[in-house]
N, C-alpha and C positions, 0 to 999 in steps of 0.2 A: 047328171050324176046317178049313177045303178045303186039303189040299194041292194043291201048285202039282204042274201034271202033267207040266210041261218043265220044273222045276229038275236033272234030274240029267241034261239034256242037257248033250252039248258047243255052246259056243256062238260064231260069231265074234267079232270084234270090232266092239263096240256103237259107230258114229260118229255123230256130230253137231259136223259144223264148217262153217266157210265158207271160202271160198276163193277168192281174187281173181288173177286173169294180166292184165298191161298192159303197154305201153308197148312193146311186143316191135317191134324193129327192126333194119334191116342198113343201115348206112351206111359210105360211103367218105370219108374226111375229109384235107385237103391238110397236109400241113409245118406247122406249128406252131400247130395247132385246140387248144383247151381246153376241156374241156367245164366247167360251171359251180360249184364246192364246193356241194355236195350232199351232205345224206345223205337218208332214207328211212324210213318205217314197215314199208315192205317188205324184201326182200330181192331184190335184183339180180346179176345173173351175165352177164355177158362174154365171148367168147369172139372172142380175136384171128386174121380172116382170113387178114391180110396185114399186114407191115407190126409195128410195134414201138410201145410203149405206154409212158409214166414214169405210174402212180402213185402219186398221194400220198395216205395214207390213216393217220389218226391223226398226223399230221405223220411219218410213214417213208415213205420214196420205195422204189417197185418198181417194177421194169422187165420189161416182157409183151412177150412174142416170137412170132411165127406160133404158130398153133395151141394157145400156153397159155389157159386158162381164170382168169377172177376173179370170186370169191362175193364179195356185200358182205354182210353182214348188218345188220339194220334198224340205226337209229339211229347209223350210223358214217359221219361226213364223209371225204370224199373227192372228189378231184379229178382225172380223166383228162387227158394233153396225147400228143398225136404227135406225135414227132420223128424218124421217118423220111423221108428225104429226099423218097421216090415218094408219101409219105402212107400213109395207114394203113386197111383196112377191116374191122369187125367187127360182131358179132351182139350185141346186148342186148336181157335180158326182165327184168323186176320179175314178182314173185310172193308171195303170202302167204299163209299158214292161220293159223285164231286156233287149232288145237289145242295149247296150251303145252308136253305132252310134246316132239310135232315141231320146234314151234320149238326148243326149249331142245337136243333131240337133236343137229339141223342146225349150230346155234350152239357146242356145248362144241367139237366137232370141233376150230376156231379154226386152220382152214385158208381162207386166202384164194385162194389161188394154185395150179394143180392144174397144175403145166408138160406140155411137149406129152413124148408118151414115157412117159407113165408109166401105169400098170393103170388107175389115178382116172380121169386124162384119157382114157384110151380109152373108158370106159364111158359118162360124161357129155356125150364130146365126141357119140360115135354118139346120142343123145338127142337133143342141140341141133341136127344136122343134118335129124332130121327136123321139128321150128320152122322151118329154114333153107327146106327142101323145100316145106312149106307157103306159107311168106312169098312165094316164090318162081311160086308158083302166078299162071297168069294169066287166071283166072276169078275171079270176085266167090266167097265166102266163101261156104260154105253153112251150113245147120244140121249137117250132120255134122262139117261142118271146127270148128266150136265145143268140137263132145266130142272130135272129134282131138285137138286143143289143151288140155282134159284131159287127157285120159287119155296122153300125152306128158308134161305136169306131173306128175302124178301116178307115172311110173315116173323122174321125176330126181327130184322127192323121197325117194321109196322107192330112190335109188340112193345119195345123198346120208347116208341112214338109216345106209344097210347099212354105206357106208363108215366113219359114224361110230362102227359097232358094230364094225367091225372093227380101230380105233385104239383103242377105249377105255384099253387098258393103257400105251398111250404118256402119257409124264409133258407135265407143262404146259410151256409153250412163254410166249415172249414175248409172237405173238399170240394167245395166249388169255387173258393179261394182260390186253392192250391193251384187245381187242373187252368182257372182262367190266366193264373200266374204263367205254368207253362207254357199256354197255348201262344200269349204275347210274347214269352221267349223263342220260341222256336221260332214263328212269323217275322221277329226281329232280325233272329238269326238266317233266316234265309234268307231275308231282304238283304242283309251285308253283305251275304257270299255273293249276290248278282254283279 
């Protein structure tokens, strides 16, 4: 029998996943816009420009103000409306990894809502500004701008992580009710459609 000659190395961590970024966009929208009940496979994030937001999300209405931040996570309906008078303009991206640890880390959290002023929001918001910076770009996309756009995902997830490592001792909450409420219905529901 050969022993293995690199078992008593240290070794990082071994990945194998995939990972999908879409739909990333910055719009300004007038006085009483709605955008469609939707939910997602992925996970969507928000971040209010300008302007003020109501949504509805598991039938609970939240109200988004300049600069706060909204995570949706996959499978949970929800509905955006403006009702600020001058209209309203913000950033959204969809994103996904099929790693289940991540997902599930991302998810217990069971924070929707990261308001502006807060340590969360500072760390996520400086992330999303550079999506902002890129989007903003007024050249045609290169191959590098692609791994930018990684490796940007890749440290809000890994911010996303830390944060949720850093609540773990906080007790459960309503939205972590709600969203694990979800998450069993949709898993339900995709199991039937097979």
């Amino acid at each position: 029998m050969k022993k293995d000659l690199y078992s008593h190395l240290k070794k990082l961590p071994y990945l194998d996943t995939s990972i999908s970024f879409f739909s990333a966009h910055k719009q300004h929208v007038p006085h009483g816009w709605k955008g469609y009940p939707s939910s997602h496979t992925a996970f969507e994030i928000l971040l209010i420009l300008s302007g003020e937001q109501e949504s509805i999300i598991n039938q609970n209405t939240y109200i988004l103000k300049e600069n706060d931040i909204l995570l949706i996570p996959p499978g949970i309906l929800h509905e955006n409306h403006c009702f600020s008078t001058k209209g309203m303009t913000y950033f959204a991206a969809h994103f996904d990894i099929d790693d289940p640890a991540l997902r599930y880390t991302m998810i217990k959290n069971g924070r929707l809502i990261y308001p502006d002023c807060t340590p969360e929001n500072f760390t996520i918001r400086s992330i999303l500004d550079e999506w902002i910076q890129l989007y903003n770009k007024k050249t045609a996309y290169t191959l590098s701008d692609r791994f930018l756009t990684l490796e940007i995902l890749a440290r809000l997830m890994t911010a996303f992580v830390k944060i949720s490592e850093e609540n773990e001792e906080n007790e459960v909450n309503i939205q972590i009710l709600s969203i694990a409420r979800s998450i069993a219905e949709t898993i339900q529901h995709n199991f039937n459609t097979f």
